[in-house]
C-alpha positions as CSV (number, residue, x, y, z in Angstrom):
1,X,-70.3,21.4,11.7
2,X,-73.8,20.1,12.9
3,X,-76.5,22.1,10.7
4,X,-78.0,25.2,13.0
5,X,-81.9,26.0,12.9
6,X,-82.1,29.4,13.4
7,X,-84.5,30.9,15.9
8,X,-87.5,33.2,14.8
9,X,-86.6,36.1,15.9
10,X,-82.7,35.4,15.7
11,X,-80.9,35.8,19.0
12,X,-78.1,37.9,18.4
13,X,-75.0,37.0,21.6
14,X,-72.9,40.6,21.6
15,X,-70.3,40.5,24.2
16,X,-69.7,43.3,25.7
17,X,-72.4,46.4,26.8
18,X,-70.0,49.3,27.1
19,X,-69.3,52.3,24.9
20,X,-67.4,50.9,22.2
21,X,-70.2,48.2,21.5
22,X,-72.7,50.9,21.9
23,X,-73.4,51.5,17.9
24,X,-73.6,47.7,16.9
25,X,-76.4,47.6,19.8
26,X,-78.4,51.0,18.8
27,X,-78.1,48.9,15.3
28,X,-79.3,45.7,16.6
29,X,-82.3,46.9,18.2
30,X,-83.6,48.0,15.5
31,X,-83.8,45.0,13.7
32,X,-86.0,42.5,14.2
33,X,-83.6,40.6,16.8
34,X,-83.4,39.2,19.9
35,X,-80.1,41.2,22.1
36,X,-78.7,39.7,24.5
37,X,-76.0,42.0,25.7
38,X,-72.9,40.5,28.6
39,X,-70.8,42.5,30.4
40,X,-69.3,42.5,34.3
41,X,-70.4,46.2,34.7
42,X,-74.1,46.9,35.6
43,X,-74.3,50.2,34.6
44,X,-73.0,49.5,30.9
45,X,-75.0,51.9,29.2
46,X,-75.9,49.4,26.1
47,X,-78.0,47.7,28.1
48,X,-80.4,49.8,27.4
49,X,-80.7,48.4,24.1
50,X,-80.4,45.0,24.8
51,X,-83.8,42.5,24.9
52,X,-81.8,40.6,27.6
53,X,-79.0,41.6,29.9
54,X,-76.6,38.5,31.5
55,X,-73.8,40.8,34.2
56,X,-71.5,38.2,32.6
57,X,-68.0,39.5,31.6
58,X,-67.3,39.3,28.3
59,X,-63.9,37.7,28.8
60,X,-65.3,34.9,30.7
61,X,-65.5,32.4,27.8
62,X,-67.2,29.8,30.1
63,X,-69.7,31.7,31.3
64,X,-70.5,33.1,27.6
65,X,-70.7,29.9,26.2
66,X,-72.6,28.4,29.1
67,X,-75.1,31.3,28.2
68,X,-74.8,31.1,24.7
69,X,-76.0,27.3,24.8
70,X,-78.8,28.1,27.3
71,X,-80.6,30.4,25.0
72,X,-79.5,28.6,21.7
73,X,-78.2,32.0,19.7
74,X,-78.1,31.9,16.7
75,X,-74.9,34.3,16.5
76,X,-72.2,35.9,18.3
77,X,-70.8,39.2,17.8
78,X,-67.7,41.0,19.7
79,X,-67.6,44.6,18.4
80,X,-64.5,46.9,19.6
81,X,-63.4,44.5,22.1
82,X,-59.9,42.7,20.9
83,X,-60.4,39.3,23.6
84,X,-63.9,38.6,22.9
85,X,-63.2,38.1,19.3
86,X,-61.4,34.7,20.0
87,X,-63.9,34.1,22.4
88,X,-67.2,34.6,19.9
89,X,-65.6,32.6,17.2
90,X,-65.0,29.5,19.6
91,X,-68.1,29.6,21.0
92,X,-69.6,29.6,18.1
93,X,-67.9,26.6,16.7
94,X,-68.1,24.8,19.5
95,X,-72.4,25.4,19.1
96,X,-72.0,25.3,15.6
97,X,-73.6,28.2,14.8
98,X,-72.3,30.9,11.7
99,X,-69.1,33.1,11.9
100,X,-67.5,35.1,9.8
101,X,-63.9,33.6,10.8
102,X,-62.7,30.6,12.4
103,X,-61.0,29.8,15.6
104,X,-57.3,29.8,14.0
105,X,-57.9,33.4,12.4
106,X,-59.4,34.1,15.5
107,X,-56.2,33.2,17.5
108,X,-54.1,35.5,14.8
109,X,-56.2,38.6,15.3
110,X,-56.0,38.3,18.9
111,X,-52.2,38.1,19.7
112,X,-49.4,40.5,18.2
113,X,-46.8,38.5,18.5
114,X,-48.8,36.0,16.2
115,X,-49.2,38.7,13.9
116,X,-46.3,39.9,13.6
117,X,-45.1,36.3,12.5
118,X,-47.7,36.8,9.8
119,X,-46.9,39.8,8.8
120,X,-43.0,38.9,8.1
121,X,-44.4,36.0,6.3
122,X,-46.4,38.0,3.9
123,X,-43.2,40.3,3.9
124,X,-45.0,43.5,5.0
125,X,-43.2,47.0,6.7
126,X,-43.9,46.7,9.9
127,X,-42.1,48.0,13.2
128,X,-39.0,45.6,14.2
129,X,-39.6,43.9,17.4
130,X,-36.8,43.0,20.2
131,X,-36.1,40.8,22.7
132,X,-36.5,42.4,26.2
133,X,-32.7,42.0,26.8
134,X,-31.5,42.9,23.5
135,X,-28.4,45.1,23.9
136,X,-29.5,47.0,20.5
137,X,-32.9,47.9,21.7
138,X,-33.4,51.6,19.7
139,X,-34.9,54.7,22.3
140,X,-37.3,55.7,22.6
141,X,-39.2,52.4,21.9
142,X,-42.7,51.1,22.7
143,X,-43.3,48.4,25.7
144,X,-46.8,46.5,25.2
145,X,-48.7,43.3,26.7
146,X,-48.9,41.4,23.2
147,X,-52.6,40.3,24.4
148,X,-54.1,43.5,25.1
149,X,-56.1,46.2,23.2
150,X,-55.7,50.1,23.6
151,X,-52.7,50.9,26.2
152,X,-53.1,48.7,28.6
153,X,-49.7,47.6,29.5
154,X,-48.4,49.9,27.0
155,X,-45.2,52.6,27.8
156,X,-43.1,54.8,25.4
157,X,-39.8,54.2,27.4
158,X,-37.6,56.9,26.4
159,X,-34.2,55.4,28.1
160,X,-33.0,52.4,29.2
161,X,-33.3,52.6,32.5
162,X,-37.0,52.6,32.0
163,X,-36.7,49.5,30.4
164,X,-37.6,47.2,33.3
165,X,-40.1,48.9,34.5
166,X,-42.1,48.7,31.3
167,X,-41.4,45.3,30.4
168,X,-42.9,44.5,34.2
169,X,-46.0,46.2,33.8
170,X,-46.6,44.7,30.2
171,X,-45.8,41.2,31.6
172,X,-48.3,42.0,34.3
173,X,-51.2,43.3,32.0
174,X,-50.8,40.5,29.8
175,X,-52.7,37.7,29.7
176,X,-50.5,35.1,28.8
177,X,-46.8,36.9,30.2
178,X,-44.3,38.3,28.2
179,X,-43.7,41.8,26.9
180,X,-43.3,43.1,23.6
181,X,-41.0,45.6,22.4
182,X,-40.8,47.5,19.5
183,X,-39.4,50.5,17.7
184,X,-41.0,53.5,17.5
185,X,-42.4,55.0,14.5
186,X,-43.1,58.7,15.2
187,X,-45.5,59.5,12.4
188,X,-48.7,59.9,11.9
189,X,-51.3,57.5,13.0
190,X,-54.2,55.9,10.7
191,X,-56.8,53.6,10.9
192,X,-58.7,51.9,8.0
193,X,-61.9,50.2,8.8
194,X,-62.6,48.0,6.0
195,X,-65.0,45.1,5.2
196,X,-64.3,41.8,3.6
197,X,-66.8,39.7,1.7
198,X,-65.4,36.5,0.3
199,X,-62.0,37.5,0.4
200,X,-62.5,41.3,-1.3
201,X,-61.6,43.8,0.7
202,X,-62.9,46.8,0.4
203,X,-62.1,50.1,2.4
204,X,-65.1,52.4,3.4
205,X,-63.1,54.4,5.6
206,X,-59.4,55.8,6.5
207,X,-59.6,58.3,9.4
208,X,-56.8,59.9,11.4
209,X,-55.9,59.7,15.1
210,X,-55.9,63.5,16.2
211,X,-55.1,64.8,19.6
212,X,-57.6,67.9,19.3
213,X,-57.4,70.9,21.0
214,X,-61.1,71.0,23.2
215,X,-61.1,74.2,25.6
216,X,-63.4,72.5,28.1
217,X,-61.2,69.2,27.9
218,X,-58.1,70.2,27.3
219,X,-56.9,67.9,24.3
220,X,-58.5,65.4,23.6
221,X,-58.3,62.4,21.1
222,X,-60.2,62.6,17.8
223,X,-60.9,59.9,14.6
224,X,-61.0,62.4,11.5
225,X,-62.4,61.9,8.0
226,X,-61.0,62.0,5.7
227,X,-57.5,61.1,6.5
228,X,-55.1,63.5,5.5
229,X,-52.4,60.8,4.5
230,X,-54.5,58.1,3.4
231,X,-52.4,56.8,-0.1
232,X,-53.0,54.0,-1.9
233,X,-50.1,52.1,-0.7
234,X,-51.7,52.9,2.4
235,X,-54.7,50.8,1.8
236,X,-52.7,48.1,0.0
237,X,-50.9,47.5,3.2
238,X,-53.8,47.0,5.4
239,X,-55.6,45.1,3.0
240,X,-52.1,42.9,2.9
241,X,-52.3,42.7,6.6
242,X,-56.3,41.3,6.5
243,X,-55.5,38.8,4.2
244,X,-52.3,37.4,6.0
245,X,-54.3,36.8,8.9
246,X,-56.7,35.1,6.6
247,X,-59.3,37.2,7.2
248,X,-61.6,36.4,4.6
249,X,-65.3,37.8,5.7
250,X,-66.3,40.5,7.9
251,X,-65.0,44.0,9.5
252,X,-61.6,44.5,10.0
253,X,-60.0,47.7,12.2
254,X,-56.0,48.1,10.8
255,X,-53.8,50.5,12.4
256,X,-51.0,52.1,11.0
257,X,-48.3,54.5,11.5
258,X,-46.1,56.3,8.7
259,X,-42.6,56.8,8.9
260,X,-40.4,59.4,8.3
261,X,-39.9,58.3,4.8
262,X,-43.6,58.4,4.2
263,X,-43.7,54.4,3.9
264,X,-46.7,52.9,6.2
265,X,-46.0,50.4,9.2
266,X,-48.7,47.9,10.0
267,X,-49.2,48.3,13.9
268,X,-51.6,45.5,14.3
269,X,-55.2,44.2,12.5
270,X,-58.6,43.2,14.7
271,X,-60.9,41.3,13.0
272,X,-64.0,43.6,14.6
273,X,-65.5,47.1,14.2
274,X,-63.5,49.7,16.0
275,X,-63.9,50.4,19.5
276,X,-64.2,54.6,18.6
277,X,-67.3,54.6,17.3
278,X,-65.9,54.0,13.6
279,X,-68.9,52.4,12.1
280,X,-71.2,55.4,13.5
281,X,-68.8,57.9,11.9
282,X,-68.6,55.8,8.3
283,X,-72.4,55.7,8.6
284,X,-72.8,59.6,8.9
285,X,-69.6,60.2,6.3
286,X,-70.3,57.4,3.2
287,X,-74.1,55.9,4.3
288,X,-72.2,52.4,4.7
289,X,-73.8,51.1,8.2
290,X,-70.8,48.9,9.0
291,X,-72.3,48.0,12.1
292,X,-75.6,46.4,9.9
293,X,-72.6,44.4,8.2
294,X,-71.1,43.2,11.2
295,X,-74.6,42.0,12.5
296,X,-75.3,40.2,9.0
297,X,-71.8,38.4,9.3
298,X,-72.8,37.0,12.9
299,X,-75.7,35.8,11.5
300,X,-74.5,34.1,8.8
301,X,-77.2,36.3,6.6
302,X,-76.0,37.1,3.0
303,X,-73.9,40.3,2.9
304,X,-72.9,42.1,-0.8
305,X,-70.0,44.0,-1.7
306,X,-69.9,47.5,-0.1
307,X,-71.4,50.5,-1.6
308,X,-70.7,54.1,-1.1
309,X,-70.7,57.4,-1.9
310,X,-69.9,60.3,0.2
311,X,-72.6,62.0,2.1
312,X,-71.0,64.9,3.7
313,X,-67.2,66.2,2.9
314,X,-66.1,66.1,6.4
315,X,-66.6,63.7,9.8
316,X,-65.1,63.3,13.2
317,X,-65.9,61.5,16.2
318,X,-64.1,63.9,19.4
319,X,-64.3,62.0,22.7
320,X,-65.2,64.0,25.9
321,X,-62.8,63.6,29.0
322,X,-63.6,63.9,32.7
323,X,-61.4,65.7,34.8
324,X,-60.3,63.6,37.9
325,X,-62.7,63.1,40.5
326,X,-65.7,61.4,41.2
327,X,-68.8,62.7,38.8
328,X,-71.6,65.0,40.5
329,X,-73.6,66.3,37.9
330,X,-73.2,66.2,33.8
331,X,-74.7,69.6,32.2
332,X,-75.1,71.1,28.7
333,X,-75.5,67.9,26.6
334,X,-78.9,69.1,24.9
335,X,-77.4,72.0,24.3
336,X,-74.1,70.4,23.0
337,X,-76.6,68.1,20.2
338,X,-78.3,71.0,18.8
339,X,-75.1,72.4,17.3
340,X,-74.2,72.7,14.0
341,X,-73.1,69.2,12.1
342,X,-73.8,68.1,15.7
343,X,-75.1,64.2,14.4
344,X,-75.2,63.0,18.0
345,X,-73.7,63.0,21.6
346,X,-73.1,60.2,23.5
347,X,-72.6,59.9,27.3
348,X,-71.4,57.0,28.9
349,X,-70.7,57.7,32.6
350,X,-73.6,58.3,35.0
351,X,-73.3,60.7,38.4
352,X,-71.0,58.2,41.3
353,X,-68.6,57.2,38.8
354,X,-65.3,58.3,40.0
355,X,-62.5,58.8,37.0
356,X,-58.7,58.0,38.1
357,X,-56.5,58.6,35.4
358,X,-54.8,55.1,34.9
359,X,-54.4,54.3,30.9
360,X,-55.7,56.4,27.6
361,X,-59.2,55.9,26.8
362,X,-60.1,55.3,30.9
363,X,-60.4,58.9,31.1
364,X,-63.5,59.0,28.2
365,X,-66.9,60.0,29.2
366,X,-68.3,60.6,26.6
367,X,-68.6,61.4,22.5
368,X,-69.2,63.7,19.8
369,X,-70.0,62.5,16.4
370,X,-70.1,65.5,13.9
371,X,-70.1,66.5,10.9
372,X,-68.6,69.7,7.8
373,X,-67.5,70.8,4.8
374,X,-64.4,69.1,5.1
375,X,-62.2,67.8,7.6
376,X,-61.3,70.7,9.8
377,X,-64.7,72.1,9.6
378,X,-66.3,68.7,10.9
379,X,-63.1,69.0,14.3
380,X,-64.3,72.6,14.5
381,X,-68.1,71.7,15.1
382,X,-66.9,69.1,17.5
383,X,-65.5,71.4,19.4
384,X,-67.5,74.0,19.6
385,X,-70.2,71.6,21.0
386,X,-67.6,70.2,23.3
387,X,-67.3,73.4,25.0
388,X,-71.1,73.1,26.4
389,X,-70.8,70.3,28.2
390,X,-69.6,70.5,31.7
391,X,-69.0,67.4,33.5
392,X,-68.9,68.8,37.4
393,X,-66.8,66.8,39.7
394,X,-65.8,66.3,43.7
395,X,-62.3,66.2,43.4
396,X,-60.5,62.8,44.8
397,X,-59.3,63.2,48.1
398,X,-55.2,63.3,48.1
């Protein structure tokens, strides 16, 4: 690799402006750093921390790179975004400019079915995978695009004669074709965000996946602190996972789901912050500013082993959903940040955006980061904010 002269101020290349690179960009601005923020939508609400704005998406790797090279960055950075990670890490070699992993790794943390290769390697419990056709196919089992993050292209097929259908709308969300099927482990759901620095892991945070109870909302999907099932064969098997994928530097985002013997299934590992705002909530819980880390990785700046010590006893991040329609008028947010253990409220949709409910996560408009005493107390003051702020809607017409 050709020796980089870094740029005074550095430019910092994130990829991606929306709400789950939001944090890293609030982070970023406030160092001494040139931004320079990509994404395909123009009202991507981190633009507004961004010293440059390119309406670029962050999935065209052509276009990033083109840019990349025209203002000679000094780093790249994909935070909460799966796709972009691969892309970042190429780019970067191909410029020859610092990353915390390499193109191979890169390629792992991107694609399940890669992983899950790994992952028997390394002979770790995870879920068992089928062919599409496979006459012993379990049910109710899981139907994903083995190139996509979140749900997109993802079904809980209860029956076989669901079977098709899920496998053809996996194939057709997936980049690359194919569908990938899995058991179902019907237990609870963790994630631990940890950080790696020269190949010790260490684990800042395990938080919970909740489905909260929010009277203005309905229910809606939480990331609690401290996990109520977090064990430490728990961590050992997500620290397993990072290192199978050689993961040796930088964040990692594992997921994991516990079965009815209490045992812990790797889901799948990202070599990237979390897309819920899980660096902002390790911030407010331990004082460990993940996204800082991440930025010092990209960078290639000298990062020490993580430090912490809890700061409060409880922390949650409660996302806000939009009922269907297109968005009038957004009220009670002041109102909604001056709560108790309120630390902040994010919005990210602005009046003309018009919410149809296609996939989980498409619905969110906004967050609540807050936090307690514990736990439950932390959901609690979530909610009770949550229940100020009105999002007022024309309905679709049928």
């Amino acid at each position: 690799m050709a020796e980089h002269r870094r740029s005074q101020p550095a430019r910092l290349l994130v990829l991606g402006a929306g709400a789950a690179q939001l944090g890293l960009l609030e982070a970023a601005a406030a160092r001494d750093l040139q931004v320079i923020a990509v994404d395909g939508d123009p009202a991507a609400p981190g633009f507004a921390y961004a010293t440059e704005r390119a309406l670029i998406s962050s999935e065209d790797e052509q276009g990033v790179e083109r840019l990349a090279r025209a203002r000679s960055v000094d780093g790249l950075i994909s935070p909460g975004a799966d796709w972009p990670v691969g892309i970042a890490a190429r780019v970067a070699q191909h410029l020859g400019v610092p990353h915390p992993i390499d193109r191979a790794t890169a390629v792992l943390a991107t694609t399940k079915t890669r992983q899950r290769e790994r992952f028997a390697a390394a002979g770790l419990l995870q879920p068992q995978t089928f062919s599409t056709t496979d006459p012993e196919i379990p049910f109710p089992c899981v139907v994903k695009a083995p190139d996509r993050q979140g749900q997109r292209g993802l079904t809980l097929v209860y029956e076989r004669s669901g079977l098709a259908a899920a496998v053809e709308a996996a194939t057709a969300e997936s980049r690359g074709g194919g569908a990938l099927v899995e058991e179902l482990i019907d237990g609870p759901e963790l994630t631990v965000n940890a950080v790696s620095v020269d190949g010790v892991f260490t684990r800042p945070t395990a938080t919970d996946r909740l489905l909260a109870e929010a009277p203005a909302f309905g229910v809606a999907l939480a990331h609690a602190w401290p996990s109520a099932h977090e064990t430490g064969p728990v961590i050992e098997a997500a620290r397993a996972a990072v290192e199978a994928l050689g993961i040796a530097n930088g964040p990692s985002y594992t997921q994991l789901r516990l079965g009815s013997d209490g045992r812990a299934y790797v889901v799948e590992v990202a070599a990237r912050l979390g897309g819920g705002h899980d660096a902002e909530l390790c911030h407010a819980a331990l004082g460990v500013d993940l996204n800082d880390l991440a930025i010092s990785f990209a960078l290639g700046d000298p990062c020490d082993a993580v430090s912490q010590a809890a700061c409060v006893g409880g922390a949650c991040v409660l996302f806000l959903v939009a009922p269907e329609g297109v968005l009038r008028a957004i009220e009670g947010v002041e109102e909604a940040g001056e709560r108790d253990g309120v630390e902040w409220v994010r919005i990210y949709r602005q009046p003309g955006w018009e919410f149809v409910p296609l996939r989980r996560g498409a619905d969110r408009a906004g967050a609540i980061l807050a936090t307690g005493a514990d736990c439950e107390d932390a959901l609690a003051r979530a909610r009770r904010a949550a229940e100020t702020v009105r999002f007022l809607v024309d309905a679709t017409p049928a």
